[in-house]
Backbone as a printed PyTorch tensor [residue, N CA C, xyz], in Angstrom:
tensor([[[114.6540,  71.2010,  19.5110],
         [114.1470,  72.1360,  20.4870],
         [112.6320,  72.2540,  20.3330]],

        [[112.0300,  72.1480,  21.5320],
         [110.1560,  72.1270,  21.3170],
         [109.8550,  73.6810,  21.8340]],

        [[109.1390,  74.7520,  20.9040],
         [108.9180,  75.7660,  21.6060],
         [107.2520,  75.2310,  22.1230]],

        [[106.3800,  74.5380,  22.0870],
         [105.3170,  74.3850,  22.3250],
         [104.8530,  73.0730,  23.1250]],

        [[105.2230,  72.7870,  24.7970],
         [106.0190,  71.7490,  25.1840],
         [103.7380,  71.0670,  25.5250]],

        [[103.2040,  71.8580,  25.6100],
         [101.7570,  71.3460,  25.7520],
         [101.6960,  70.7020,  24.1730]],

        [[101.4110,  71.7210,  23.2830],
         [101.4150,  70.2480,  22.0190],
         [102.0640,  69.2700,  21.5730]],

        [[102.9680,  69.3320,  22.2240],
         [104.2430,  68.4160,  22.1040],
         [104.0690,  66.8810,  23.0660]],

        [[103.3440,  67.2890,  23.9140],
         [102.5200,  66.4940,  25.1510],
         [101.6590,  65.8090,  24.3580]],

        [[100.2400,  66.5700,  24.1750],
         [ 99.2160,  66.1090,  23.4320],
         [ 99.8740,  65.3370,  22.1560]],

        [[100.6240,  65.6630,  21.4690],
         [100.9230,  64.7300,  20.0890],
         [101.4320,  63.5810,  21.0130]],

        [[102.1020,  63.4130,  21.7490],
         [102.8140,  62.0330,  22.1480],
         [101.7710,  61.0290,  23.0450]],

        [[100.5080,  61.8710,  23.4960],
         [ 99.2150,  60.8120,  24.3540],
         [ 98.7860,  60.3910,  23.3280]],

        [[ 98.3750,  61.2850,  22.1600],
         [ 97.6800,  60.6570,  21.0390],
         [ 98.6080,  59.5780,  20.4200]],

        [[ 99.6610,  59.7870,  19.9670],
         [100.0860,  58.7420,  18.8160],
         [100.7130,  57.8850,  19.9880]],

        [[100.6980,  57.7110,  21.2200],
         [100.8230,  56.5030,  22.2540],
         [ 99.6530,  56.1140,  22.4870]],

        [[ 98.4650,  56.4130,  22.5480],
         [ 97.5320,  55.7710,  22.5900],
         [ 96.4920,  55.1130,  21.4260]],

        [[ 96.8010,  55.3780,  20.1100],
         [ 96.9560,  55.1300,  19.1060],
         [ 97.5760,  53.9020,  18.9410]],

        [[ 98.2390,  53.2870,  19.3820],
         [ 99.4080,  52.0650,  19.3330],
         [ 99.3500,  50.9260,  20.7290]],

        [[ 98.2700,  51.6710,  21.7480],
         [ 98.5100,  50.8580,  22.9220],
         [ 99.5570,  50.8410,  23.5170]],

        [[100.3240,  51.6060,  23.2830],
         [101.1360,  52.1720,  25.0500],
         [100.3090,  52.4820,  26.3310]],

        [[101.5990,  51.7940,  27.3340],
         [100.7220,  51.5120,  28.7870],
         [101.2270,  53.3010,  28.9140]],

        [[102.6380,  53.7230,  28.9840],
         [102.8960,  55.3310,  29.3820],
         [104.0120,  55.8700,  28.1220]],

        [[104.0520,  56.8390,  28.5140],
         [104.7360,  58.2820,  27.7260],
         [105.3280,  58.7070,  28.5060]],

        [[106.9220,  59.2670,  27.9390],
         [107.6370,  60.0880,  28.4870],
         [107.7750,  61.5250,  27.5750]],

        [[107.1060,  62.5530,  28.5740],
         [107.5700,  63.9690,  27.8500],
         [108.0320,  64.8090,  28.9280]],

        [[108.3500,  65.7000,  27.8740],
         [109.7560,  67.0260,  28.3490],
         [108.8100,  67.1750,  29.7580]],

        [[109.2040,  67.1150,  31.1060],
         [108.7570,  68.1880,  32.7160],
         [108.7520,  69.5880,  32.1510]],

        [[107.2710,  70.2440,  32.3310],
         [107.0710,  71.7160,  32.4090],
         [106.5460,  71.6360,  33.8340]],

        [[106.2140,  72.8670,  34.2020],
         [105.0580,  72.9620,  35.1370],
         [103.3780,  72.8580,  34.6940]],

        [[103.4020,  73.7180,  33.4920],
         [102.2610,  73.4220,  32.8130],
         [101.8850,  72.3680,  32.2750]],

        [[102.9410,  71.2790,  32.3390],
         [102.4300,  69.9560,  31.2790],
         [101.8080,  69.2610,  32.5120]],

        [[102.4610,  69.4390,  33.9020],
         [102.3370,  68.8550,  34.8920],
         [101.3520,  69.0140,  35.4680]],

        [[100.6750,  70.2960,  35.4410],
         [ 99.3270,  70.7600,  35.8600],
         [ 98.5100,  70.2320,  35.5660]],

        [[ 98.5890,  70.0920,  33.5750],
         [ 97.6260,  69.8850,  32.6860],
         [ 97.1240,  68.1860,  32.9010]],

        [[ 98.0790,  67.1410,  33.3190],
         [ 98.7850,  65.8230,  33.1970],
         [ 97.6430,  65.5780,  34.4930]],

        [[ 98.4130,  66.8340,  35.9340],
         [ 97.3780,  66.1350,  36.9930],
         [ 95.8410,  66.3870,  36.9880]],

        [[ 95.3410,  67.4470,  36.0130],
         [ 93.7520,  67.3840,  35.7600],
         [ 93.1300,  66.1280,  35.0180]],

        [[ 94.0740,  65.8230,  34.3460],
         [ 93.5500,  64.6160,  32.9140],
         [ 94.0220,  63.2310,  34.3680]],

        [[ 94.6280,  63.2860,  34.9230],
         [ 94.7110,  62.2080,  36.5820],
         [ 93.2060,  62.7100,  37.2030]],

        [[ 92.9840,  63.9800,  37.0870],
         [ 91.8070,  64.1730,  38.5170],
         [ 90.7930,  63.2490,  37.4540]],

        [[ 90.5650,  63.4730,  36.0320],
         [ 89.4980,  63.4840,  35.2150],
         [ 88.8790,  61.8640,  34.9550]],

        [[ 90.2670,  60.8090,  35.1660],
         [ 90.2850,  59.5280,  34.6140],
         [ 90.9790,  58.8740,  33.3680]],

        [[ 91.4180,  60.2670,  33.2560],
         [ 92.0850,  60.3400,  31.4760],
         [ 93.0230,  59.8890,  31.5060]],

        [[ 93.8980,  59.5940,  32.6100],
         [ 95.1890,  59.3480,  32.8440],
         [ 95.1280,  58.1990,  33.8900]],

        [[ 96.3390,  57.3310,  34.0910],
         [ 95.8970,  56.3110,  35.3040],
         [ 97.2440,  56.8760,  36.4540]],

        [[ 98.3480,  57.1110,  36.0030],
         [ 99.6380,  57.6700,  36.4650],
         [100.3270,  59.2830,  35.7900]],

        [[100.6080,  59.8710,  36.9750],
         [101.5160,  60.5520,  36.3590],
         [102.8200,  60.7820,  37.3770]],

        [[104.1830,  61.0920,  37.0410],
         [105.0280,  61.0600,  38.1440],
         [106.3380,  61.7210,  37.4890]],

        [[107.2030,  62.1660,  38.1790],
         [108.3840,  63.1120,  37.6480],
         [109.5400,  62.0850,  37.8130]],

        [[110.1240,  61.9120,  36.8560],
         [111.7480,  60.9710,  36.6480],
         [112.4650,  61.7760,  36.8080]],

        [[113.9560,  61.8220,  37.0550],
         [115.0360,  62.4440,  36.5910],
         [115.2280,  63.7800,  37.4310]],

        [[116.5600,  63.8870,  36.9990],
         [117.0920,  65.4680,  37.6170],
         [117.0850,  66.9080,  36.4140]],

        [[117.0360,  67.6010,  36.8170],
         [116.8210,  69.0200,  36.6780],
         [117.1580,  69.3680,  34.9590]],

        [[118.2660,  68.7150,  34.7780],
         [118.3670,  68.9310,  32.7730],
         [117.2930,  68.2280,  32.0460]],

        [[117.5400,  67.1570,  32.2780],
         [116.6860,  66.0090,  31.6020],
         [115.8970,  65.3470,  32.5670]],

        [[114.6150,  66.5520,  33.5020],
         [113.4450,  66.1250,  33.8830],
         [112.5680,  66.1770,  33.0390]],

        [[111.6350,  64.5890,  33.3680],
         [110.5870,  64.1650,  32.5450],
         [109.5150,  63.4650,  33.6090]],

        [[108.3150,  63.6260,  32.4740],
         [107.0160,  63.4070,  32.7600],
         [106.2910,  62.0510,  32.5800]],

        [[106.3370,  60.4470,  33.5330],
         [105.6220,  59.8050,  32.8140],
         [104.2240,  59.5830,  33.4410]],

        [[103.5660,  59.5280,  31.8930],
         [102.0620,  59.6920,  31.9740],
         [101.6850,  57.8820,  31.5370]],

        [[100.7380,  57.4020,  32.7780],
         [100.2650,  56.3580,  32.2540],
         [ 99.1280,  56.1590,  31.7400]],

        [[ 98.7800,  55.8400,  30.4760],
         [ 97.5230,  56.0590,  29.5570],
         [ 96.4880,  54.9800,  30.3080]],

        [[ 95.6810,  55.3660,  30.5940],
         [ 94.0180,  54.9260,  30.8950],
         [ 93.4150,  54.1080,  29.8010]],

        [[ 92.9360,  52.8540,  29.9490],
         [ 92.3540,  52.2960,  28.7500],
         [ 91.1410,  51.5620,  29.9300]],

        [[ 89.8780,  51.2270,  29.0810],
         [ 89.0490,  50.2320,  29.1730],
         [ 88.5020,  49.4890,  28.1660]],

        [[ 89.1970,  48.0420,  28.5590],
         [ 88.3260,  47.1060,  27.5140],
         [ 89.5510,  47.1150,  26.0960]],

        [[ 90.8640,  47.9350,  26.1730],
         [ 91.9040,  47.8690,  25.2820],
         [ 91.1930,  49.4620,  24.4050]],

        [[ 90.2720,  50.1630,  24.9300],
         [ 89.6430,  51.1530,  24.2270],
         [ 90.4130,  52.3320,  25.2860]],

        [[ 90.8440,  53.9420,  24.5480],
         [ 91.8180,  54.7580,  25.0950],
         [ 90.8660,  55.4450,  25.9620]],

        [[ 90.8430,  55.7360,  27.0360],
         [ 90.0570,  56.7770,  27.9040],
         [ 89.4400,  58.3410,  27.0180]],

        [[ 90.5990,  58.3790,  26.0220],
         [ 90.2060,  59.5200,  25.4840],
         [ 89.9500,  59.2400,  23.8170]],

        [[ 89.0380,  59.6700,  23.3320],
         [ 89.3810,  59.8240,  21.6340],
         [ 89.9640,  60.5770,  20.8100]],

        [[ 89.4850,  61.6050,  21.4600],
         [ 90.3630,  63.3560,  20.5220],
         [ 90.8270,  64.2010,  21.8150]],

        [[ 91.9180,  64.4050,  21.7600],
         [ 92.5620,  65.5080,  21.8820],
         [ 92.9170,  66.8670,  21.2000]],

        [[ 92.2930,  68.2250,  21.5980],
         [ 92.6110,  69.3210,  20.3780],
         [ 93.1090,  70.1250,  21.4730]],

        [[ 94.3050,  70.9790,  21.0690],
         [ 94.8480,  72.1620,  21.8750],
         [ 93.6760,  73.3880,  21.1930]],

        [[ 93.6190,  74.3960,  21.9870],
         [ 92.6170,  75.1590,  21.5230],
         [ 93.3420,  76.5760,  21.3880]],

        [[ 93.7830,  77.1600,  22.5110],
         [ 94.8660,  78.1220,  22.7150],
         [ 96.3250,  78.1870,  22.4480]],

        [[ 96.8050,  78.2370,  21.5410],
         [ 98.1010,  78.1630,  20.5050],
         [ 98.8070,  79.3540,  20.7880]],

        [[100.2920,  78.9550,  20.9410],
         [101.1980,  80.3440,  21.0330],
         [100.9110,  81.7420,  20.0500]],

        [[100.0670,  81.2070,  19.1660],
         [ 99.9610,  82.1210,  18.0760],
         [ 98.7430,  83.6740,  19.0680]],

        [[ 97.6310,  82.0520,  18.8870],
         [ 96.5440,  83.0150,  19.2920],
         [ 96.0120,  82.1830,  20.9690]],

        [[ 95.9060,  83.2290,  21.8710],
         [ 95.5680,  82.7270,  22.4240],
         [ 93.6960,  83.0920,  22.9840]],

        [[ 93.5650,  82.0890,  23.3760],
         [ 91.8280,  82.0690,  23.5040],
         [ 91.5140,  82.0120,  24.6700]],

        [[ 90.6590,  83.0960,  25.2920],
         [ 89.9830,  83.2760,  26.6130],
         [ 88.4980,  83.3180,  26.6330]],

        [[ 87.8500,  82.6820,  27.4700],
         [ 86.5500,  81.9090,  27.5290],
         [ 86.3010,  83.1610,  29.5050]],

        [[ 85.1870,  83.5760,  29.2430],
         [ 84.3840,  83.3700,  30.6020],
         [ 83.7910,  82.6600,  31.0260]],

        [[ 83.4880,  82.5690,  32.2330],
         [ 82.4390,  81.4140,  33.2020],
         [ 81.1500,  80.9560,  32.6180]],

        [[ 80.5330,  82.3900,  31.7920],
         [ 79.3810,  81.9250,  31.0090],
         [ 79.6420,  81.3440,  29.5060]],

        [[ 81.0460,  82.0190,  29.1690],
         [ 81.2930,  81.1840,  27.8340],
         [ 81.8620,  79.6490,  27.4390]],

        [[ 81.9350,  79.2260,  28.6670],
         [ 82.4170,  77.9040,  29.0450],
         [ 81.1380,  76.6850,  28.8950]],

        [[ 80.9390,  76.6330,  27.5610],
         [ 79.7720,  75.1460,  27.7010],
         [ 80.4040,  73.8690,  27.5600]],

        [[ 79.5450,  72.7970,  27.8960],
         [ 79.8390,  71.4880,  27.9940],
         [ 80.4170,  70.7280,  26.6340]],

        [[ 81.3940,  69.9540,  27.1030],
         [ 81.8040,  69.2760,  25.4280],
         [ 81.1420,  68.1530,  25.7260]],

        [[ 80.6570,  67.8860,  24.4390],
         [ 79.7820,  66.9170,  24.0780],
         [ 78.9420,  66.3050,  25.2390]],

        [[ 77.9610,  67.5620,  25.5820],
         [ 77.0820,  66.9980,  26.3350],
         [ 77.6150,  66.6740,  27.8270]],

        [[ 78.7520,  67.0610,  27.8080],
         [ 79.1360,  66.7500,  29.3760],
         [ 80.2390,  65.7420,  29.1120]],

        [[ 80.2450,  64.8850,  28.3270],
         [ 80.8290,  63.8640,  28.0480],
         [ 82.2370,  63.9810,  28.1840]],

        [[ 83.0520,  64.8560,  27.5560],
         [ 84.0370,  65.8290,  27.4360],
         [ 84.8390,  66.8370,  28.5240]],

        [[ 85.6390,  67.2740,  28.6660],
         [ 86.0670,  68.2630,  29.4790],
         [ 86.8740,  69.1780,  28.7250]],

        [[ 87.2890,  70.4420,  29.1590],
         [ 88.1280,  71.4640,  28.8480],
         [ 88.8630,  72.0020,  30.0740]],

        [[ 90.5950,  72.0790,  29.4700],
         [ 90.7100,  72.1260,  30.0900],
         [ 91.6190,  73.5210,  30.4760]],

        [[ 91.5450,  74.8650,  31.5850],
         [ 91.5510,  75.8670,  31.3850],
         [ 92.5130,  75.9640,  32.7680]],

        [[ 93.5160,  77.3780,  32.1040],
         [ 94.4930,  78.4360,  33.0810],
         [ 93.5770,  79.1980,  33.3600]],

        [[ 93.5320,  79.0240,  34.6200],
         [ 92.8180,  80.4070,  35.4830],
         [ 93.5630,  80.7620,  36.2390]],

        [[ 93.1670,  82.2120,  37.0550],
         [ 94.0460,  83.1030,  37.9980],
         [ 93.9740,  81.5370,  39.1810]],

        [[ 93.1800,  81.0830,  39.4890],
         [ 93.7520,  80.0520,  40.7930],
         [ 94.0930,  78.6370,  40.3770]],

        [[ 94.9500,  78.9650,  39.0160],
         [ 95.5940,  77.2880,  38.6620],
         [ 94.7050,  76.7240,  37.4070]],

        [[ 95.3940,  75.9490,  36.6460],
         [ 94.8680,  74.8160,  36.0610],
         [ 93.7710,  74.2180,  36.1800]],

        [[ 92.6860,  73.9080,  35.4280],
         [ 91.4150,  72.7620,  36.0780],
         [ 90.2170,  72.9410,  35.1230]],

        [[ 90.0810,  71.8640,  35.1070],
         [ 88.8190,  71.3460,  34.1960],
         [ 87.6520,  72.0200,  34.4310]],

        [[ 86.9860,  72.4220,  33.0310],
         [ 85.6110,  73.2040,  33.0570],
         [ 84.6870,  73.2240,  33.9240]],

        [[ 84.3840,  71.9250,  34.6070],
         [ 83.5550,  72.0020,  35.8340],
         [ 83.9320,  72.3430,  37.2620]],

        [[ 85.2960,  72.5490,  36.9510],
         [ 85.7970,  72.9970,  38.3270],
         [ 85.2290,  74.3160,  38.4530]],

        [[ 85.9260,  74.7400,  36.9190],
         [ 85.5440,  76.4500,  36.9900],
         [ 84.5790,  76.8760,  36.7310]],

        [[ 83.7310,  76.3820,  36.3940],
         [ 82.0150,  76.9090,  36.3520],
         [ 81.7890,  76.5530,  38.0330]],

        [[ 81.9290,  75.6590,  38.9130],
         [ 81.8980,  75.4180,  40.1660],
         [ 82.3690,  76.8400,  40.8700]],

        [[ 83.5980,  77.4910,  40.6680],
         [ 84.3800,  78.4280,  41.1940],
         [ 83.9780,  79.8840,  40.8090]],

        [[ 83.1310,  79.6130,  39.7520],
         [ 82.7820,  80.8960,  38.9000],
         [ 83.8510,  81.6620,  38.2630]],

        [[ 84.9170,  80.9870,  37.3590],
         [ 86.6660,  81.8680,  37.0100],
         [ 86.2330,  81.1380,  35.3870]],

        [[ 86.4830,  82.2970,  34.8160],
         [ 86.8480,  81.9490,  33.5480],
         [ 88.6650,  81.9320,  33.3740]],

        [[ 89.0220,  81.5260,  32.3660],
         [ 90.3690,  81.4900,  31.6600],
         [ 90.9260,  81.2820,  30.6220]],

        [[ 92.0970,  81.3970,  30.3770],
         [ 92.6120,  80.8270,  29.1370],
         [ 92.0660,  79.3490,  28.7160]],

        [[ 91.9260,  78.9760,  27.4490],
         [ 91.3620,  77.2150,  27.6980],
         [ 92.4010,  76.4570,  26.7040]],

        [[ 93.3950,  76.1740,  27.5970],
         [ 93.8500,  75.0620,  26.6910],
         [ 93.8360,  73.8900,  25.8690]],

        [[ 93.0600,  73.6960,  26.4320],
         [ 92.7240,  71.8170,  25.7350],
         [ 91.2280,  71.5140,  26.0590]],

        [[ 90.7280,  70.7830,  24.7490],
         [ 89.1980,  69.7490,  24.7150],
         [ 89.8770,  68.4310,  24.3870]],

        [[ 88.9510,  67.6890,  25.1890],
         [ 89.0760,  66.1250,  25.0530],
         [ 88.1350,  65.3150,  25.4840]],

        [[ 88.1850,  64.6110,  24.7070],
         [ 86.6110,  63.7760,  24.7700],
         [ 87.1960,  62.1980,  24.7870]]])
């Protein structure tokens, strides 16, 4: 049983992209799905698409590479069931120079740091990745 179906996500992009897998199959949330189509808006991802019926719906994510190199290097969850972490519009700076994205629950959905500095919404911030 996964109570934490976002890190559960992130561990399976990393140690699949780690190995050169083309995709990953993880548990269908709504939130993994959100999170899945920002890292699609971002480049981070090349596919994402829903398999299966309603017990055993799943998520496959097709990993992004250039040159056999992973689109992404690090993945860190930031906001943990434990503790969770809320950022405003002004507390929202660039990862690594821009290089990077974060990626944040706001009141109008899911979406990467530059969306929401664009929108002016701070939020919860789930995930950095560079």
């Amino acid at each position: 049983m996964i109570n934490d179906h976002l890190s559960d996500m992130f561990a399976r992009l990393k140690n699949a992209s780690a190995v050169g897998k083309k995709t990953v199959l993880v548990p269908h949330t709504q939130l993994c799905e959100a999170v899945a189509q920002v890292m699609l808006e971002e480049k981070y991802l090349s596919s994402v698409a829903a398999t299966g019926e309603v017990p055993v719906k799943m998520l496959q994510l097709g990993l992004s590479y250039k040159n056999n190199i992973p689109a992404f290097s690090a993945l860190r969850r930031i906001s943990k069931p434990g503790v969770r972490i809320h950022r405003q519009v002004t507390g929202l700076k660039p990862i690594l120079s821009g290089l990077g994205i974060s990626i944040l629950s706001t009141a109008s959905g899911v979406m990467s740091d530059r969306a929401a500095r664009k929108q002016r919404l701070g939020g919860e911030v789930l995930a950095e990745l560079w």
